[in-house]
Each structure stands twice: as structure tokens, then as C-alpha cells.
C-alpha positions in Angstrom: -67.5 88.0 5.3 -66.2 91.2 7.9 -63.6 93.1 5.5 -60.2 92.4 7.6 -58.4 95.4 9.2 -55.6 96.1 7.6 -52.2 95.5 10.2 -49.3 97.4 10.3 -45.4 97.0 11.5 -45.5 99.0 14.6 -41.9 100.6 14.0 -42.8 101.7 10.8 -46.0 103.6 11.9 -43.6 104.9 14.7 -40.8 106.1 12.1 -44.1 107.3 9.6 -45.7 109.6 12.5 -42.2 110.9 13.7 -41.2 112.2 10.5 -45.0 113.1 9.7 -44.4 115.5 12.8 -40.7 117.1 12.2 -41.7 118.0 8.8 -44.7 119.6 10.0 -42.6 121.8 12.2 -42.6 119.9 15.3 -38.6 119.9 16.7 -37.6 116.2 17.1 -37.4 115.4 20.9 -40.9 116.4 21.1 -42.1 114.7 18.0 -40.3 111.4 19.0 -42.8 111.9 22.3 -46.1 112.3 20.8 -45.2 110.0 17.9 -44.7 107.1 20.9 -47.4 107.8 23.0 -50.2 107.7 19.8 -48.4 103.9 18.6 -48.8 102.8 22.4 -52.4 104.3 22.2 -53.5 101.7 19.6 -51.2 99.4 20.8 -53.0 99.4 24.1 -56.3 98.9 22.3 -57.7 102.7 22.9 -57.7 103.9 19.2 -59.8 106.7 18.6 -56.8 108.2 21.0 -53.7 106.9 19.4 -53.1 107.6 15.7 -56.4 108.9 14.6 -55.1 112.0 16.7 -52.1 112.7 14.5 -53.9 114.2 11.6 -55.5 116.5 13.7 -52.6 117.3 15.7 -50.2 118.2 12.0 -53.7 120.9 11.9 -52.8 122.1 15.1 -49.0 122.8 14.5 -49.9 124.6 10.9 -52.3 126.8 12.8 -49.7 127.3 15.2 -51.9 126.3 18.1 -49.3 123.6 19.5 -46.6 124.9 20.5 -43.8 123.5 18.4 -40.2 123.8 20.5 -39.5 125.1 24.0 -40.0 124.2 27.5 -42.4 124.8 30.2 -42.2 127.2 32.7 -42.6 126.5 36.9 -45.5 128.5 38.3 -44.4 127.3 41.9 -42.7 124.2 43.5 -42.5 122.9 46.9 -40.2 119.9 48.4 -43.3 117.5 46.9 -45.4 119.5 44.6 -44.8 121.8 41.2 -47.2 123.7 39.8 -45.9 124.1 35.7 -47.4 126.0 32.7 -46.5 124.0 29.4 -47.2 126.8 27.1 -49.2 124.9 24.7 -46.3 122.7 24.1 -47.2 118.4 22.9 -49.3 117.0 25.6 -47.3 114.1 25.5 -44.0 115.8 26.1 -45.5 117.7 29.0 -46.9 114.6 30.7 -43.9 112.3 30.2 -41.7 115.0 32.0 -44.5 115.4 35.4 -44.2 111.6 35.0 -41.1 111.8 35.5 -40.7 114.7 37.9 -43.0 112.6 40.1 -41.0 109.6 40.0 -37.9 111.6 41.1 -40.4 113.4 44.1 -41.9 109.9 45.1 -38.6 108.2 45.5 -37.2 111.2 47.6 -40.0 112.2 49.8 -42.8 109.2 49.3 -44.9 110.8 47.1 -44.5 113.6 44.2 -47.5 115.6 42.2 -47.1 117.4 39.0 -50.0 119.6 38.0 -49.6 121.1 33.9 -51.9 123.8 33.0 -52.2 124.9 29.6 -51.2 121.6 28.4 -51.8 120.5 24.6 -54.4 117.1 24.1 -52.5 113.8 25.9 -53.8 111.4 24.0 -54.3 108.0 26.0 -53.6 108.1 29.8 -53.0 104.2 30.3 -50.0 105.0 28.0 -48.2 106.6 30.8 -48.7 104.5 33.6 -46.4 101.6 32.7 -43.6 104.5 33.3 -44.2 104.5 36.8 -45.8 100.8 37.4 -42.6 99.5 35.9 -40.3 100.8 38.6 -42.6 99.6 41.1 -44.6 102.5 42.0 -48.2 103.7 42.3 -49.8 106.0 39.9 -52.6 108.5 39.3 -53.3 111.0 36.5 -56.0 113.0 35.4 -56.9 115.5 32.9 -60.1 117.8 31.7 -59.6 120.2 28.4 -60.8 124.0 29.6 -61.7 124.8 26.2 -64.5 122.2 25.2 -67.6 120.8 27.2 -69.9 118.4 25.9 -71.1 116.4 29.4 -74.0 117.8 31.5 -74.2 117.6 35.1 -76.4 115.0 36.6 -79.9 116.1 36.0 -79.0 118.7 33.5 -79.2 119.4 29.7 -76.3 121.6 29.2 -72.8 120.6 28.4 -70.4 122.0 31.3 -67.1 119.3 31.1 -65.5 116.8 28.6 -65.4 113.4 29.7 -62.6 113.8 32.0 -60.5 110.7 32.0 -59.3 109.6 34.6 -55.9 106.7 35.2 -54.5 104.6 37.9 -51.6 102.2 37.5 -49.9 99.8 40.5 -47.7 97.1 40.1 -48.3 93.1 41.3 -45.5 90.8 40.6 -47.0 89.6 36.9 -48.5 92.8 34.9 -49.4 95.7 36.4 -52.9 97.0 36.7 -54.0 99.7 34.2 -57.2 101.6 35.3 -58.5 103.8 32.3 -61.5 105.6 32.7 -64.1 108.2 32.1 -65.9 110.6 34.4 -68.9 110.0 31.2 -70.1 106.7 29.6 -68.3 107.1 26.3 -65.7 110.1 24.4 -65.7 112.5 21.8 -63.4 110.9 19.5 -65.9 107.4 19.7 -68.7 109.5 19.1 -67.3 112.0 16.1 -66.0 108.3 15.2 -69.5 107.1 15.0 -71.1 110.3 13.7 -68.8 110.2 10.6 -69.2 106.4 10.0 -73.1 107.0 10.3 -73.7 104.5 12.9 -75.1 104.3 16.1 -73.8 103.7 20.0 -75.0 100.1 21.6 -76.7 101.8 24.4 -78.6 105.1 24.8 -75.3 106.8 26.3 -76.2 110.6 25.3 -79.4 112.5 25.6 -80.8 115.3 23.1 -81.3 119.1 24.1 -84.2 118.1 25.7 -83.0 115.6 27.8 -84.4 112.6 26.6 -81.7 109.4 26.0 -80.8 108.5 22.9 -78.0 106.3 20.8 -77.5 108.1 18.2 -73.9 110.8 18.4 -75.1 113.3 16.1 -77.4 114.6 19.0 -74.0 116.2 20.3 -73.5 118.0 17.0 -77.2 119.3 16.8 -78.3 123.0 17.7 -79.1 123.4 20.3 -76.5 120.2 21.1 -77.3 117.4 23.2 -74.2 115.9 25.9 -72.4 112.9 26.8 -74.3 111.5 29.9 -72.3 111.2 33.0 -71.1 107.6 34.0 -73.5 105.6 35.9 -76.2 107.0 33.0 -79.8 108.1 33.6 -80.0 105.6 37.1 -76.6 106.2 38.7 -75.0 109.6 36.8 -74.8 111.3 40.1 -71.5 109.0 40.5 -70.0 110.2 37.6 -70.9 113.4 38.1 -68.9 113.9 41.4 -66.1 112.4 39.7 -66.1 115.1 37.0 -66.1 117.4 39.7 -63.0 115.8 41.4 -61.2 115.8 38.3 -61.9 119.5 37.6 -60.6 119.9 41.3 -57.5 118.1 41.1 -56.3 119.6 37.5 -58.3 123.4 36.8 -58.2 123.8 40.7 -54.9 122.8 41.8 -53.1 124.3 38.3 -55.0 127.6 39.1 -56.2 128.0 35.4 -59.7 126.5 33.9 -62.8 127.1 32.7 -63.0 130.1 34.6 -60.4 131.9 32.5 -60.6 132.7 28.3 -60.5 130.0 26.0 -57.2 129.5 24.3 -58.2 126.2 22.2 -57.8 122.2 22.2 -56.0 121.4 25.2 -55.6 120.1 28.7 -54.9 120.3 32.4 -53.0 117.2 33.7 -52.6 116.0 37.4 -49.7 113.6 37.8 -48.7 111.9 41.2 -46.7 108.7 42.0 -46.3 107.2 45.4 -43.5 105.0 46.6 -44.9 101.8 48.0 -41.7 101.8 50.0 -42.6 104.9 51.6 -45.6 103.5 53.5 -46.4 99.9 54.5 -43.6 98.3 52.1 -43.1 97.6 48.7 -43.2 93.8 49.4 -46.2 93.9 51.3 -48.1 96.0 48.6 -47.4 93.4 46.4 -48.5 90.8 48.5 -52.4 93.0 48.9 -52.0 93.5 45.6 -51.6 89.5 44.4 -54.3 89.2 47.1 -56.7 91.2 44.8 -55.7 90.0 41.3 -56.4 86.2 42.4 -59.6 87.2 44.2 -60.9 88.9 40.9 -59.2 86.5 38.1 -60.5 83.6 40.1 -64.1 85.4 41.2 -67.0 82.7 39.4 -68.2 85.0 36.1 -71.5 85.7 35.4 -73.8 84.2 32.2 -72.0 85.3 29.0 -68.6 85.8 30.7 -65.6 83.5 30.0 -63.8 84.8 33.4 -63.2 88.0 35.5 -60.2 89.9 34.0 -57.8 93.0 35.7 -58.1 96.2 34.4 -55.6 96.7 31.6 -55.2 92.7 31.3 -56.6 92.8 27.7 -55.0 96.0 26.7 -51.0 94.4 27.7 -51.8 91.2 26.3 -53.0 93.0 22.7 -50.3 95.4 23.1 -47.7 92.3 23.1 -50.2 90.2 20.3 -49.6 93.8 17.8 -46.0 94.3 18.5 -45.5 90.7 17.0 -47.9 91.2 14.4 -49.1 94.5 13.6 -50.9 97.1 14.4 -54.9 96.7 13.1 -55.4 100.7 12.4 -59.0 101.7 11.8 -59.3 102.6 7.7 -60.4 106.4 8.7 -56.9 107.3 10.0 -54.8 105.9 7.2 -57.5 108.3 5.1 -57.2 110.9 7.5 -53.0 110.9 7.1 -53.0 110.2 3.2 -53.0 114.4 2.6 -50.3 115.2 5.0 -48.2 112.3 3.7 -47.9 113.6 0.2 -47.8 117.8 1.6 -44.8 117.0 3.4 -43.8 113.8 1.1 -43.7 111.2 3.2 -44.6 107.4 2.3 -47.3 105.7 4.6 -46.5 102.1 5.6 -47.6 99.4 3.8 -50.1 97.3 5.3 -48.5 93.9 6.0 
């Protein structure tokens, strides 16, 4: 019989990482940010970035390499456009404000981009999109971390990016649609996952220093190290490849700091732009294409071994709502991971339910 995974009430793992974070130093706006955006990681299904990123993070503010109060600075803005340097402040603070800030642009002048360099980790991009999508607007967002590399370029054997997510949220007139993607086949934080729990991926999804594929993660923590292949693999990596190199464009490029410039730790570069539907064709008439497409897909005959054709995000908003009403499954390795820092800074982990 599979060992059941324990489930949690989501408001008390919100109150338990929020106070995990203030005691840890974090000032409280910020804290209430990153403490929301990690629940709404795992509620959204992505959980090697929701929760199992606050113990690392608590390491980050003792070492004083997240910024704990303050704001960002403007590097340069334009009608449409700001360029901002978060100065190592939460990720998820940063974002939520060029999520905002691109709202407020869109709604004014059509469209609005925010570009954040020097950024903490963001944690999981679908967990922003819903603050555009839910006002009826189109959204894309995008990050790469300067400091760390551990995908090769198509045909290489040397790491030279991180998976480079990528996100895309529009509206319809039921649930919106929640693109959330790599540039690679898989992440870090599965593979360290995997590498720890000694198991193994389903598919030969890395390759070894020597190039050859292979399932196992611990190639990426051998020396000389192996990579994360690109998406689209061995066959088609040359896709995945170029979108790397579009990310590292839109965020490094555009924010004017990268992987060109000194290593300053764990971080990221975020691209952030809405677009008003009402700015262009029409917001009714986007909805109409974009009802067009969801029947066309949920309706599309599926294949052997499918049950049906599902929108991107679909599964994530309908186990989002299933955990809200009965708790959060939280993988046993981040319960383990907090115990420590819940009795340094004496605070009492939920009890499963």
C-alpha cells in the first residue's frame, strides 16, 4: 500500500511560513509576499517551487544574501517600459510589483513591461499570472538566474543557462489559461529532488560530461558535471535551445545585467509584460478566439492512453481549488527540511490534518 501524503490546512502553512520568515529577519510586507506565492506554488501543483523553497530561502536571509527590507531602485523608465534593480530583495515581492506596474502601463498605453535585474529566486511563475488573467489581460513573464548554469547548448556538453522558465497567462470566459514552461526538459529542484531521494528520472532527460543521455540526476552533481538537456531532447533540442536564448534576451539583455557581469549569488532576472486585449482587436473578441481554441483542444479526439485533451493550467486550477478545500499534500522532505528552523526561531509546524 503507497504511504499517503500527509495534507495540510492551507491557511495554517500560510500563517507557519509568514511567521517562519519575520522571525528570520524578513520585514512583514515582504514576508506576507513570498510566504503566498510558495502556498500558491504547491497549491498550483508545482512543488519542488513552492514550499520546499522556504527552508532554503530562511539560509539565504541568515547569510544575508536576500535582501531583507527596502525597495528597488528605477534604472530607467519610459511612457511603457521600466528598467528596475531589486537589490537582492524577495523575488516574489519584486515580481508582484512589475506585475503590477505592468497592469497600470497596459491599461494606460496598451501594453506595459517590467524588466528586474538582480532579482532574488521567484519561485513558480504560473503563480503570477492569475494577477493579470483575472482582470482580463494578457500575460508574459520570464526569468534566467545569472549566477548558476546547468543546461548545455544544443549539441554541447557544458552547462551555459538554467532551465529558464518561461509563463503565459490569457483569460477565456471560464478559467484562464496557465502556460508554465521550461526552456529544458526538467529543473533543478526535480532533479536535486530526485538525487536526494536516490531515484531516477522516467526518461533519459540529462546527459553525462561526455555527452551521452542518461536518467539518472546525479550526473549534474558529478565532476566534471553533466547538464539538463534542452527541451525537445537529443532529436529536437535545437528548439529549446533558441528559446533559452530568447529568454536570456528578454531578461539579461533588456535589464542590462547577466552572465556577462560577476556573480553575486542565487537569484534572477525577470521580464514582466501585460497587454490590454482592449487595446487591440477587443477584449470581447479575444474572448471569442480564445473560446474558439479551448473548445477546439478540450474537444480534439485524444490519443491511446489519454482520457481527453486538457488546457494548459486546467489541472493545476482544478487541484488548486481540490487543496484549498482539503489540504495541501506537501512532499515529506520539506516538512523535514523546516523542522530546524521551526524550533531556532520557535515556531510550531502545522499539524497534518
Amino acid at each position: 500500500m503507497t504511504e499517503r501524503t500527509p495534507r495540510y490546512a492551507a491557511s495554517a502553512l500560510l500563517d507557519c511560513a509568514r511567521q517562519l520568515l519575520v522571525r528570520a529577519g524578513l520585514a512583514e510586507p515582504l514576508a506576507g509576499d513570498v510566504a503566498d506565492v510558495l502556498l500558491e506554488g504547491d497549491l498550483l501543483g508545482h512543488d519542488t517551487h513552492g514550499l520546499a523553497l522556504l527552508a532554503p530561502y530562511l539560509g539565504e536571509i541568515e547569510r544575508g544574501a536576500m535582501r531583507r527590507e527596502g525597495s528597488h531602485r528605477v534604472v530607467s523608465e519610459r511612457a511603457a517600459v521600466a528598467t528596475w534593480d531589486g537589490r537582492r530583495l524577495p523575488g516574489q515581492w519584486l515580481t508582484r510589483r512589475a506585475v503590477d506596474a505592468a497592469i497600470e502601463r497596459a491599461r494606460t498605453y496598451g501594453t506595459g513591461t517590467v524588466v528586474v535585474r538582480r532579482s532574488h529566486h521567484i519561485g513558480c511563475l504560473a503563480a503570477y499570472l492569475p494577477r493579470a488573467t483575472e482582470q482580463g489581460l494578457v500575460v508574459l513573464l520570464a526569468c534566467s538566474d545569472p549566477n548558476a548554469a546547468s543546461v548545455a547548448p544544443f549539441g554541447g556538453t557544458r552547462a551555459f543557462v538554467t532551465p529558464n522558465p518561461i509563463a503565459f497567462g490569457f483569460p477565456t470566459a471560464a478559467d484562464p489559461v496557465l502556460i508554465d514552461i521550461s526552456a529544458s526538459l526538467t529543473t533543478n529542484g526535480m532533479s536535486a529532488r530526485l538525487r536526494r531521494q536516490g531515484r531516477r528520472f522516467s526518461h533519459p532527460w540529462l546527459i553525462d560530461a561526455n555527452g551521452h543521455a542518461t536518467d539518472d540526476p546525479a550526473v549534474l552533481f558529478a565532476d566534471p558535471p553533466g547538464t539538463i538537456l534542452p527541451l525537445g531532447g537529443l532529436e529536437a533540442g535545437h528548439k529549446g535551445y533558441g528559446l533559452a536564448l530568447i529568454i536570456e534576451a528578454l531578461t539579461a539583455g533588456l535589464s542590462g545585467f547577466g552572465r556577462a557581469d560577476p556573480k553575486e549569488g542565487w537569484g534572477a532576472t525577470v521580464f514582466v509584460q501585460a497587454l490590454d486585449p482592449a487595446a487591440f482587436g477587443g477584449a470581447s473578441d479575444f474572448i471569442r478566439q480564445a473560446e474558439w481554441l479551448r473548445e477546439a483542444c478540450r474537444s480534439n479526439p485524444p490519443r491511446p492512453g489519454v482520457d481527453r485533451v486538457r488546457m494548459p493550467g486546467e489541472r493545476g486550477l482544478a487541484r488548486r481549488r481540490e487543496q484549498l478545500a482539503n489540504g495541501v499534500a506537501l512532499n515529506a522532505d520539506i516538512v523535514t527540511a523546516l523542522a530546524p528552523w521551526a524550533e531556532k526561531f520557535g515556531v510550531a509546524l502545522p499539524a497534518a490534518l
